[in-house]
PDB file of N, CA, C and O in Angstrom, chain B, residues numbered from 101:
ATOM      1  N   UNK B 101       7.487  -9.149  -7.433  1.00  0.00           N
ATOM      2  CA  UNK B 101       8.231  -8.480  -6.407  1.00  0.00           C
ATOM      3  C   UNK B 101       9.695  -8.628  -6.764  1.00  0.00           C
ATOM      4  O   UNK B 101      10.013  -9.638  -7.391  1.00  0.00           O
ATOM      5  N   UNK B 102      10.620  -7.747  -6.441  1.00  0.00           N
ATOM      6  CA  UNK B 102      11.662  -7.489  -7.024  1.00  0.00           C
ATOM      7  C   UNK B 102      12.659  -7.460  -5.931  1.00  0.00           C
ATOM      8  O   UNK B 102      12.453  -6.753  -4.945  1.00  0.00           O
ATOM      9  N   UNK B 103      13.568  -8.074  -6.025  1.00  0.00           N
ATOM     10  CA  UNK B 103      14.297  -7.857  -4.962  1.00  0.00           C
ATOM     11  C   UNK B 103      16.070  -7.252  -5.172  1.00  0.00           C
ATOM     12  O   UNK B 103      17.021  -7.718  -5.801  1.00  0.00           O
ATOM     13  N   UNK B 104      15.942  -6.276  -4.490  1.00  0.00           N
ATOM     14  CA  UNK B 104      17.303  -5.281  -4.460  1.00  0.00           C
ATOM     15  C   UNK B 104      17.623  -4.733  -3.068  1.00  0.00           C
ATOM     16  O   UNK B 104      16.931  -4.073  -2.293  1.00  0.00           O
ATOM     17  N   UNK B 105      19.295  -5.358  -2.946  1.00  0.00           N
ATOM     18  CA  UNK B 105      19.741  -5.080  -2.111  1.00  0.00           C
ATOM     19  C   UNK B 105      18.883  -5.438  -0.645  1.00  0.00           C
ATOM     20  O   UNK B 105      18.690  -4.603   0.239  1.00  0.00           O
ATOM     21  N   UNK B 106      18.393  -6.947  -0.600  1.00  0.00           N
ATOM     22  CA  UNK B 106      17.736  -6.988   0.573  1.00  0.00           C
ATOM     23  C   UNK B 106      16.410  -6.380   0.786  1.00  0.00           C
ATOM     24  O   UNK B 106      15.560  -6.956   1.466  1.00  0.00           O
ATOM     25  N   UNK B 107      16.174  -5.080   0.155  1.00  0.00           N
ATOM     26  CA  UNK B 107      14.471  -5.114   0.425  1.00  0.00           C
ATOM     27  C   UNK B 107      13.885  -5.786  -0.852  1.00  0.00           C
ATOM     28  O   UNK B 107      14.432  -6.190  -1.878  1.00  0.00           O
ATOM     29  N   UNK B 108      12.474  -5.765  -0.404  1.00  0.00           N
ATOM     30  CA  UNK B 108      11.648  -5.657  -1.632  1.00  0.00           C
ATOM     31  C   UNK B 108      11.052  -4.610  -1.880  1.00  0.00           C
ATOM     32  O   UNK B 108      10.827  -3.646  -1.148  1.00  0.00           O
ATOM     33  N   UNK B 109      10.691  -4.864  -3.321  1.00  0.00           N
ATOM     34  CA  UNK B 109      10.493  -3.388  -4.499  1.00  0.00           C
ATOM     35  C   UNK B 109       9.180  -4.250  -5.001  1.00  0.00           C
ATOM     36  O   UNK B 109       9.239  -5.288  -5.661  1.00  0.00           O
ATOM     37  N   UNK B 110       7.751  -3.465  -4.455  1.00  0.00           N
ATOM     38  CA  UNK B 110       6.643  -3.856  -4.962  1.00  0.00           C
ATOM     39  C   UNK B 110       6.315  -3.255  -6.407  1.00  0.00           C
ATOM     40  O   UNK B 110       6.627  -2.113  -6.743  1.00  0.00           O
ATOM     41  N   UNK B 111       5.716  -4.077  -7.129  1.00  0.00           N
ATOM     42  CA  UNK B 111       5.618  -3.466  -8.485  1.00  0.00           C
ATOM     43  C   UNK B 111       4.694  -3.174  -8.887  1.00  0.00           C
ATOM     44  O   UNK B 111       3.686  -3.569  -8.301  1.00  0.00           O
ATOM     45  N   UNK B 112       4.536  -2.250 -10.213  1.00  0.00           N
ATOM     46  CA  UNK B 112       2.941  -2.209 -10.682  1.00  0.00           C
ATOM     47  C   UNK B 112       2.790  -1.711 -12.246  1.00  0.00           C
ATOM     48  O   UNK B 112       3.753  -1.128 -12.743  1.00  0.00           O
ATOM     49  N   UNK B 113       1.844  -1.884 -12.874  1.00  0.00           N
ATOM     50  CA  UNK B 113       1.872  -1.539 -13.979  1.00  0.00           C
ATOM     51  C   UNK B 113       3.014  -2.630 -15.541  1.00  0.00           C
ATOM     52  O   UNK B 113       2.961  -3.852 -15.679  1.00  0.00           O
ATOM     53  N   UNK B 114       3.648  -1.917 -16.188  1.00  0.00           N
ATOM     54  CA  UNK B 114       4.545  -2.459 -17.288  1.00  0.00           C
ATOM     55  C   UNK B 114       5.139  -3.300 -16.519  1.00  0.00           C
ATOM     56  O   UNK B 114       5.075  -4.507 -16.749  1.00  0.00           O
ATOM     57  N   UNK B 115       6.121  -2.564 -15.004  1.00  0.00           N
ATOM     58  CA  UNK B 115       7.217  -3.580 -14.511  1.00  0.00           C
ATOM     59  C   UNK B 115       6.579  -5.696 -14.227  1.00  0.00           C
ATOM     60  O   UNK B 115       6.877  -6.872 -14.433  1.00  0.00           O
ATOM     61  N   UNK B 116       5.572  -4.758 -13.635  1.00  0.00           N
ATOM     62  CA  UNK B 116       4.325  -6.067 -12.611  1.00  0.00           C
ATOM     63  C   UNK B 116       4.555  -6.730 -13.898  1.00  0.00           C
ATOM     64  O   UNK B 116       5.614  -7.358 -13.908  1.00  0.00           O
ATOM     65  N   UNK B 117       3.766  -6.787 -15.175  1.00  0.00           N
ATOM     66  CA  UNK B 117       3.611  -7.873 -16.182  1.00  0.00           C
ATOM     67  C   UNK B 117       4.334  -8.030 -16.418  1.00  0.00           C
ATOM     68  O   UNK B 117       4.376  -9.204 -16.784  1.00  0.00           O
ATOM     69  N   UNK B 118       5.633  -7.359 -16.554  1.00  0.00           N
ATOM     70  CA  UNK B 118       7.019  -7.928 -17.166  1.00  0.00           C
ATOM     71  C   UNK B 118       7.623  -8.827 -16.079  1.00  0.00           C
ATOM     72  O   UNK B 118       8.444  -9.698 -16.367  1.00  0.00           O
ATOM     73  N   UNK B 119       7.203  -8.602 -14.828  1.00  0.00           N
ATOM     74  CA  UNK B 119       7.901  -9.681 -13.928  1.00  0.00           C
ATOM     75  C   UNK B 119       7.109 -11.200 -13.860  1.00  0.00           C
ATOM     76  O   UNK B 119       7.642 -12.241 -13.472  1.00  0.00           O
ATOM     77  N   UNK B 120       5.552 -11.039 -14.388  1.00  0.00           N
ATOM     78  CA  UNK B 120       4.405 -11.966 -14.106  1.00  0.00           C
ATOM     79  C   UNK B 120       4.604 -12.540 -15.138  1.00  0.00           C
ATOM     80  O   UNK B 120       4.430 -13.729 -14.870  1.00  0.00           O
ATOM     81  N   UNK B 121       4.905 -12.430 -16.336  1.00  0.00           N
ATOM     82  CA  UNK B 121       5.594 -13.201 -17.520  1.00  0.00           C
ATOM     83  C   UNK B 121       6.625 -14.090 -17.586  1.00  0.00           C
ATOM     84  O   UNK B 121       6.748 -15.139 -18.218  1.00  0.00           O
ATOM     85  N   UNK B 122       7.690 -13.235 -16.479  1.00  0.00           N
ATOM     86  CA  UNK B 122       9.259 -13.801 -16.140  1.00  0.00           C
ATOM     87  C   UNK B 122       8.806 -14.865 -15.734  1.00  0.00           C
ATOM     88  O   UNK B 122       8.870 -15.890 -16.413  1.00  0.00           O
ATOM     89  N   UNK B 123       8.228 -14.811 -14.472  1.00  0.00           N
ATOM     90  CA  UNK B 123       7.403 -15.284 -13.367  1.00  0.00           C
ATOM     91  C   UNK B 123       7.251 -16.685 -13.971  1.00  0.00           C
ATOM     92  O   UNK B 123       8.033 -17.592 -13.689  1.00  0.00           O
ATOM     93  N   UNK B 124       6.213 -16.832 -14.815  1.00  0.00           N
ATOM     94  CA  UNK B 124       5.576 -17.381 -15.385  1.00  0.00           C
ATOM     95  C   UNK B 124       6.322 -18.255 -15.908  1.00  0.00           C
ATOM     96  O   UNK B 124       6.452 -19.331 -15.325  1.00  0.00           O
ATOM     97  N   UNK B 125       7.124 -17.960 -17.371  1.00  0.00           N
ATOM     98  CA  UNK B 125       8.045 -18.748 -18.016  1.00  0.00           C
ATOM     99  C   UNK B 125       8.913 -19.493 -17.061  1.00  0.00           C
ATOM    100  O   UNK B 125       9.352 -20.485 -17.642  1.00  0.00           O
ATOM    101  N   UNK B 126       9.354 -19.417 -15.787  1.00  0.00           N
ATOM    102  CA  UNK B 126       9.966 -19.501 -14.530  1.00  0.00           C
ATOM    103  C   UNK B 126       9.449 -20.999 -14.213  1.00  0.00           C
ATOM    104  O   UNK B 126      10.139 -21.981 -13.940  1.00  0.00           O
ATOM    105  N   UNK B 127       7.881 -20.890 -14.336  1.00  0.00           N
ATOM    106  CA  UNK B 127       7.541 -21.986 -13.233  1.00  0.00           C
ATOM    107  C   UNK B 127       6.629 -23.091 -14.580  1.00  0.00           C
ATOM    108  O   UNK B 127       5.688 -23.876 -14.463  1.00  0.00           O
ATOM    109  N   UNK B 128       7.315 -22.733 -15.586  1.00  0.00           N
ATOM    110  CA  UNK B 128       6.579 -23.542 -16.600  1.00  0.00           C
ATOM    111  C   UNK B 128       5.010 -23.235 -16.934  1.00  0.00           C
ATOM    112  O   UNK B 128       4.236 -24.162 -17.169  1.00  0.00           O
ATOM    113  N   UNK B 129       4.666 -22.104 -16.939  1.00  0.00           N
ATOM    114  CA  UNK B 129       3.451 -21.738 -17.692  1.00  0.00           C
ATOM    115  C   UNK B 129       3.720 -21.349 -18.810  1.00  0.00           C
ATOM    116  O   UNK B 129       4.820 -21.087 -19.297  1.00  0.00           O
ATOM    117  N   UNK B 130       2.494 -21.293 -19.339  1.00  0.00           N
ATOM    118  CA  UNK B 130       2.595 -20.113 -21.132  1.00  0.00           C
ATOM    119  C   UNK B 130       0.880 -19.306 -20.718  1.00  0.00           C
ATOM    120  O   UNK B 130      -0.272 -19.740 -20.702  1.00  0.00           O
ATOM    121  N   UNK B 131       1.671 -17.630 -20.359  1.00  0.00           N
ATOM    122  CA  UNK B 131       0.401 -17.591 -20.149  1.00  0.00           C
ATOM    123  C   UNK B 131       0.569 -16.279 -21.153  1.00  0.00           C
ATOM    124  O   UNK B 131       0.515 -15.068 -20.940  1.00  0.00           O
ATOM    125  N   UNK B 132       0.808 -17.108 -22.391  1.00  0.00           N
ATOM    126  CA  UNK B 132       0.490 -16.077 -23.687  1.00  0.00           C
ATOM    127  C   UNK B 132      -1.103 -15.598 -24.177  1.00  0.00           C
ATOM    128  O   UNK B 132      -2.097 -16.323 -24.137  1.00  0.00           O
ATOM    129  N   UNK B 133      -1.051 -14.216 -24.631  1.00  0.00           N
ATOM    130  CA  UNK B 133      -2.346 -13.634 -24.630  1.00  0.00           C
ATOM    131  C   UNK B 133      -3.474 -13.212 -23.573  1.00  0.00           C
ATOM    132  O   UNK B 133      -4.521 -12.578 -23.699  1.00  0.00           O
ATOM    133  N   UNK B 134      -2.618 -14.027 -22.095  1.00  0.00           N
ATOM    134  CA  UNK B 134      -4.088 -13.698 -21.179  1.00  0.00           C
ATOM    135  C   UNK B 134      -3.773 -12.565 -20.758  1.00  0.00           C
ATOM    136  O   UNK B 134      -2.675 -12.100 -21.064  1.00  0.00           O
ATOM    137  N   UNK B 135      -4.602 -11.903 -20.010  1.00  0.00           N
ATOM    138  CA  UNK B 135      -4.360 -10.492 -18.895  1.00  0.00           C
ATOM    139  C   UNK B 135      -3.814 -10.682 -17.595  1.00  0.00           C
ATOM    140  O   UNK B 135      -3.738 -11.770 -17.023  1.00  0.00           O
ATOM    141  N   UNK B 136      -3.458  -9.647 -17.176  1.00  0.00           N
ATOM    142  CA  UNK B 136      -2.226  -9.956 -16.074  1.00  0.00           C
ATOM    143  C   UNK B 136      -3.019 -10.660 -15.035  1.00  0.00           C
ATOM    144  O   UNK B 136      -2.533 -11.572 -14.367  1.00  0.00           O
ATOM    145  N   UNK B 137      -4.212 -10.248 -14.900  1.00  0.00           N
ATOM    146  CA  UNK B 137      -5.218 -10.406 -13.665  1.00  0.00           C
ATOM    147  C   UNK B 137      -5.091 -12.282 -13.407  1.00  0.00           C
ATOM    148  O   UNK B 137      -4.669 -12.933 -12.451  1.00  0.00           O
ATOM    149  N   UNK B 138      -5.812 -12.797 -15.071  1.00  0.00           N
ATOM    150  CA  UNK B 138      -5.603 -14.208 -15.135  1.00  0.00           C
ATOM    151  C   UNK B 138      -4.153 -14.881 -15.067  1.00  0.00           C
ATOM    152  O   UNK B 138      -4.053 -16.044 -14.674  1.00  0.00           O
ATOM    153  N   UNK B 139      -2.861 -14.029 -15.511  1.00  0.00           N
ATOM    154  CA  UNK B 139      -1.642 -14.774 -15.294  1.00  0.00           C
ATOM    155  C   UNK B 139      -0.969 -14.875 -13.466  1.00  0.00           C
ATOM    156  O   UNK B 139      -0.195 -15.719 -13.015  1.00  0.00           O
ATOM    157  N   UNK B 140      -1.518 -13.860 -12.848  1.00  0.00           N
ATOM    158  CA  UNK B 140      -1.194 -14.172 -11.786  1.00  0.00           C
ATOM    159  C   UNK B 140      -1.728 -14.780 -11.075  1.00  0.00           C
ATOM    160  O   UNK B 140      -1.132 -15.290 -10.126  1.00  0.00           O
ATOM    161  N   UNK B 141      -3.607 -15.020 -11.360  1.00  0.00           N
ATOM    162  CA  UNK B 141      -4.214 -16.336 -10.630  1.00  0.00           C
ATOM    163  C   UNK B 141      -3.509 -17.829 -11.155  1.00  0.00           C
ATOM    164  O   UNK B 141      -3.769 -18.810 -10.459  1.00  0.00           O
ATOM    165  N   UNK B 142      -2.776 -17.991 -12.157  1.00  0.00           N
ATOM    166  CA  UNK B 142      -1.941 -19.059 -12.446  1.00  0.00           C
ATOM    167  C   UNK B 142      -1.074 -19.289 -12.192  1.00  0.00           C
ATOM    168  O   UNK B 142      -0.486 -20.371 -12.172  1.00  0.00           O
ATOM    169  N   UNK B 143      -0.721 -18.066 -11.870  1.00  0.00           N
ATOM    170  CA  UNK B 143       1.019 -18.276 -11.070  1.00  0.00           C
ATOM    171  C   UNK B 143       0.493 -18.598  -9.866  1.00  0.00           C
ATOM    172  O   UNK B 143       0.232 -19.801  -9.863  1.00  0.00           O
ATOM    173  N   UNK B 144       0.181 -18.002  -8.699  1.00  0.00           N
ATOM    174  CA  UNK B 144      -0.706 -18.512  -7.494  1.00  0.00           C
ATOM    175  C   UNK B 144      -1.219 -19.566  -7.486  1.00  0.00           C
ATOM    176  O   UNK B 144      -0.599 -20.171  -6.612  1.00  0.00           O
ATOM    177  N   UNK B 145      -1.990 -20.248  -7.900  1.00  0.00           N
ATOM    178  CA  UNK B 145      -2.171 -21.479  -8.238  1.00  0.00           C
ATOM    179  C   UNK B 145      -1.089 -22.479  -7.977  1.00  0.00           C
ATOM    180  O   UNK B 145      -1.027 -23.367  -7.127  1.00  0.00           O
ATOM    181  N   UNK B 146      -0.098 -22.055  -9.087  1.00  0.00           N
ATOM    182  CA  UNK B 146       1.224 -22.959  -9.563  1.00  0.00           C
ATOM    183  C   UNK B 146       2.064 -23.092  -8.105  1.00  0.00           C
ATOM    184  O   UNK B 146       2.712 -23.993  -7.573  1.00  0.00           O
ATOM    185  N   UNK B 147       1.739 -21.838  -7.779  1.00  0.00           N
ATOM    186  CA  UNK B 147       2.683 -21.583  -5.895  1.00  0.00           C
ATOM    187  C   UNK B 147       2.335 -22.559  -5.163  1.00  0.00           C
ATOM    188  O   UNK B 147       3.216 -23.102  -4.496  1.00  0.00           O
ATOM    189  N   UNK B 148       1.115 -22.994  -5.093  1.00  0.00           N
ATOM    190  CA  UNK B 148       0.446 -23.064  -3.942  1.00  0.00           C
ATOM    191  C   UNK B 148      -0.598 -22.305  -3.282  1.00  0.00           C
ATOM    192  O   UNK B 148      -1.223 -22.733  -2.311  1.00  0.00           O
ATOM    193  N   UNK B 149      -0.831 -20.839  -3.980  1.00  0.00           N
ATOM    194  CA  UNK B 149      -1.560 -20.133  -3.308  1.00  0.00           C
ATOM    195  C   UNK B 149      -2.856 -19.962  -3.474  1.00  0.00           C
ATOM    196  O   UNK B 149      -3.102 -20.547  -4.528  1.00  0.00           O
ATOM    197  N   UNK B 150      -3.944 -19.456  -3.013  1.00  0.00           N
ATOM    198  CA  UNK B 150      -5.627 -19.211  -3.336  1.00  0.00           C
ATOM    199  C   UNK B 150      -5.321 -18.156  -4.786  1.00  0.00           C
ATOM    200  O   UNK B 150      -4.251 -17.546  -4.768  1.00  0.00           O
ATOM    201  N   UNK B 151      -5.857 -18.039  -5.493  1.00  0.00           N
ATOM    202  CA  UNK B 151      -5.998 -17.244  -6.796  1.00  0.00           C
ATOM    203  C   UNK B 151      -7.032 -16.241  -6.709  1.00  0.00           C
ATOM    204  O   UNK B 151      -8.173 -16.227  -7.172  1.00  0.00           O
ATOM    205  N   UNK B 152      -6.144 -15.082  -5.752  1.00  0.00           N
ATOM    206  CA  UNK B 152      -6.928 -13.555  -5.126  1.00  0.00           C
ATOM    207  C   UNK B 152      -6.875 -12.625  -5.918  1.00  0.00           C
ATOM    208  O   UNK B 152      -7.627 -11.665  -6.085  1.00  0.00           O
ATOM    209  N   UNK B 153      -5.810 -12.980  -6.491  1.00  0.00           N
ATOM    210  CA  UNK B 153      -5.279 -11.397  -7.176  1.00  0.00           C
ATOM    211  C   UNK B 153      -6.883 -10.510  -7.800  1.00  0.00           C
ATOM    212  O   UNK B 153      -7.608 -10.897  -8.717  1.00  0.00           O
ATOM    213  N   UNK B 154      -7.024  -9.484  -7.091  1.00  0.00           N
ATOM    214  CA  UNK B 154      -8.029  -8.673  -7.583  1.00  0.00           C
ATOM    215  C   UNK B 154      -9.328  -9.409  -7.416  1.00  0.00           C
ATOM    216  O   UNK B 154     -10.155  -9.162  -8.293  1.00  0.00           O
ATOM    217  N   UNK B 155      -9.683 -10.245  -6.498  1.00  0.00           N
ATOM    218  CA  UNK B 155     -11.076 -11.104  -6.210  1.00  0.00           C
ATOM    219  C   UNK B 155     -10.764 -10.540  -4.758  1.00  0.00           C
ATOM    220  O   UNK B 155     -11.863  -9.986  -4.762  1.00  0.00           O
ATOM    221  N   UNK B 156     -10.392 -10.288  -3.872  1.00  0.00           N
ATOM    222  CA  UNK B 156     -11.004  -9.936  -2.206  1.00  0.00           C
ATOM    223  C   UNK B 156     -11.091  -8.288  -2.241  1.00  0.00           C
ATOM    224  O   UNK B 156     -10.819  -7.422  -3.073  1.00  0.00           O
ATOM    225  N   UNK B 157     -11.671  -8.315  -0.750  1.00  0.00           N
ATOM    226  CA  UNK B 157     -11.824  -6.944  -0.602  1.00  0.00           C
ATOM    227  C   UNK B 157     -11.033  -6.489   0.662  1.00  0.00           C
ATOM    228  O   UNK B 157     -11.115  -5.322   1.043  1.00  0.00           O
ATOM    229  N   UNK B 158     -10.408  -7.239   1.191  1.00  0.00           N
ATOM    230  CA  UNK B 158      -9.638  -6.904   1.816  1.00  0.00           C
ATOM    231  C   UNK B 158      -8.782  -8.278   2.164  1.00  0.00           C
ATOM    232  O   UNK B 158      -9.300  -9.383   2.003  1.00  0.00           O
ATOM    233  N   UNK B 159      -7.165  -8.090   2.749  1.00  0.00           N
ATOM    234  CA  UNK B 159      -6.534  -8.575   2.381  1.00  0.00           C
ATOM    235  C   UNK B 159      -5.232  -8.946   3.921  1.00  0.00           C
ATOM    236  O   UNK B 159      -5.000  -7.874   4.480  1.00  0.00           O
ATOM    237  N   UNK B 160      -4.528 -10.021   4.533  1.00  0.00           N
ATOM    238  CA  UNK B 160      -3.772  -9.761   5.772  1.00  0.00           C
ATOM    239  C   UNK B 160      -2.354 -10.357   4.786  1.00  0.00           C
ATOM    240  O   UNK B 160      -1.272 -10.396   5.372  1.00  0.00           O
ATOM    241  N   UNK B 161      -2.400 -10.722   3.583  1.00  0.00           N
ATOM    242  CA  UNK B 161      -0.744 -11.124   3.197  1.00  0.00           C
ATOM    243  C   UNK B 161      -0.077  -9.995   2.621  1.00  0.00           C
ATOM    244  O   UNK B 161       0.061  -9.531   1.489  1.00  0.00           O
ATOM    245  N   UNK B 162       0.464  -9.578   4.329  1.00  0.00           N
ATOM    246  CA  UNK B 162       1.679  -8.353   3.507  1.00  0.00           C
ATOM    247  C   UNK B 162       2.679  -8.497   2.974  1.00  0.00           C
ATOM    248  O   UNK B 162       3.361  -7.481   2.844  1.00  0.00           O
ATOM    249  N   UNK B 163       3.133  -9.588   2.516  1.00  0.00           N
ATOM    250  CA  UNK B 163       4.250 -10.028   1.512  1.00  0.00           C
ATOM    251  C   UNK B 163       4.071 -10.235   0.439  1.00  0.00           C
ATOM    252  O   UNK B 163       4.912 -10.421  -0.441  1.00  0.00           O
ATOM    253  N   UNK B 164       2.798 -10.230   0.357  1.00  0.00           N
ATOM    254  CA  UNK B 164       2.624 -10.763  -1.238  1.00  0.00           C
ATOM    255  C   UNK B 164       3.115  -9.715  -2.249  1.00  0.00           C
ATOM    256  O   UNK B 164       3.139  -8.506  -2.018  1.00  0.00           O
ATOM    257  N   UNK B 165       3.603 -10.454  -3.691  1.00  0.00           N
ATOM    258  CA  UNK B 165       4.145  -9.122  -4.121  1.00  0.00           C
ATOM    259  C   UNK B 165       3.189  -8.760  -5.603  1.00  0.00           C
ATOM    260  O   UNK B 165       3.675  -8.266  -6.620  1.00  0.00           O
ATOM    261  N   UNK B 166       2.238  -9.012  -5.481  1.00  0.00           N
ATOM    262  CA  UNK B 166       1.016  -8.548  -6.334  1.00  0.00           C
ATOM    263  C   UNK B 166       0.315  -7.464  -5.511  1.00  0.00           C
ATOM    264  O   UNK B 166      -0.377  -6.793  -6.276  1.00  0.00           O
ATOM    265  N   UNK B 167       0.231  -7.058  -4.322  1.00  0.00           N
ATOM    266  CA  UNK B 167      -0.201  -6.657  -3.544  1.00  0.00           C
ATOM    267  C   UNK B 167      -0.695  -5.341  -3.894  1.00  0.00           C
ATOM    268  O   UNK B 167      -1.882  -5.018  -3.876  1.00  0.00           O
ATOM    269  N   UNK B 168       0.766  -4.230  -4.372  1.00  0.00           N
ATOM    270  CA  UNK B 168       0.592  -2.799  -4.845  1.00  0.00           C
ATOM    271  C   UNK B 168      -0.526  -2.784  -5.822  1.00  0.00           C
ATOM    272  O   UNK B 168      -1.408  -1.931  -5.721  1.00  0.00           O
ATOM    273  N   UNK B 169      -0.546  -4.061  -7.166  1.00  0.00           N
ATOM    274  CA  UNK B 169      -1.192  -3.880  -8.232  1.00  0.00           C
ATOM    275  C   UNK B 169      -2.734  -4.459  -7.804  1.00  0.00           C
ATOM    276  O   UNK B 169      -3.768  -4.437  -8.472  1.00  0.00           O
ATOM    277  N   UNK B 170      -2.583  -4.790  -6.939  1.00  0.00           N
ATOM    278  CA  UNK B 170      -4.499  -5.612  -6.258  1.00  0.00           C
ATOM    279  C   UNK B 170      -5.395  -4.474  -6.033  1.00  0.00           C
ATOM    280  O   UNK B 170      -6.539  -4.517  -6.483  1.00  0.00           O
ATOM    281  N   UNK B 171      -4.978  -3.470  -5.383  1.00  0.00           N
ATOM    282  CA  UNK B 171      -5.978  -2.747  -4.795  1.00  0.00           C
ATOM    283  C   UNK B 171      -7.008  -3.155  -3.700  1.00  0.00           C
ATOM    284  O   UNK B 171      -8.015  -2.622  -3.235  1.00  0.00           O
ATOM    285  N   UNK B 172      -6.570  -3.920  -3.557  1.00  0.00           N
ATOM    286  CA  UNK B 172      -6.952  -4.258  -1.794  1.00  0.00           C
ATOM    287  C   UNK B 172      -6.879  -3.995  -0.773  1.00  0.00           C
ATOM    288  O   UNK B 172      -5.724  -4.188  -0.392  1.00  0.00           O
ATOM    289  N   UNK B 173      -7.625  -3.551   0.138  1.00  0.00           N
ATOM    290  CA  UNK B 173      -7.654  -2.489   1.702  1.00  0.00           C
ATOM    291  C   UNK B 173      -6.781  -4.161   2.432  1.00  0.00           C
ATOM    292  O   UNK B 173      -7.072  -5.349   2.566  1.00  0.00           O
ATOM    293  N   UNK B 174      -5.916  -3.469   2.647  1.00  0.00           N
ATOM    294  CA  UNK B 174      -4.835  -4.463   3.663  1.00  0.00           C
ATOM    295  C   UNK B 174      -5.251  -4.390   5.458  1.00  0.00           C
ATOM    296  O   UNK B 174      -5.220  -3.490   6.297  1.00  0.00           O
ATOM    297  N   UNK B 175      -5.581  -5.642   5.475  1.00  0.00           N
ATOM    298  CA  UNK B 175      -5.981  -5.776   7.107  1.00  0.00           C
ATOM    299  C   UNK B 175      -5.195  -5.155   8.374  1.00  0.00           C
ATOM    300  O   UNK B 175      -5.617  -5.342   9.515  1.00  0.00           O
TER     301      UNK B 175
END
């Protein structure tokens, strides 16, 4: 999730991994070679958070900023 000028800017695609990498190097991972799916259950993890990304089927954290790229029916 990207933040400009006070909102947030949900991401998806090239931007999403290029931020989940940032992300990543950020909080002391190396999550060289994996897929985005597995680098953001590690980043989540690393947060504090349950490791959803793309495992539920529906979803009530509207902040999250993996959210656009999940495909999850939002509660």
């Amino acid at each position: 999730m990207a933040q400009k000028s006070g909102k947030v800017k949900l991401l998806k695609g090239p931007s999403l991994a290029a931020y989940a990498r940032k992300k990543a190097v950020g909080l002391g991972l190396n999550g060289k070679g994996m897929k985005l799916a597995e680098l953001v259950w590690m980043i989540q993890e690393k947060e504090g958070h349950t490791n959803c990304f793309k495992k539920e089927k529906i979803c009530s954290h509207s902040g999250c900023c993996w959210q656009l790229s999940c495909g999850v029916k939002m509660s």
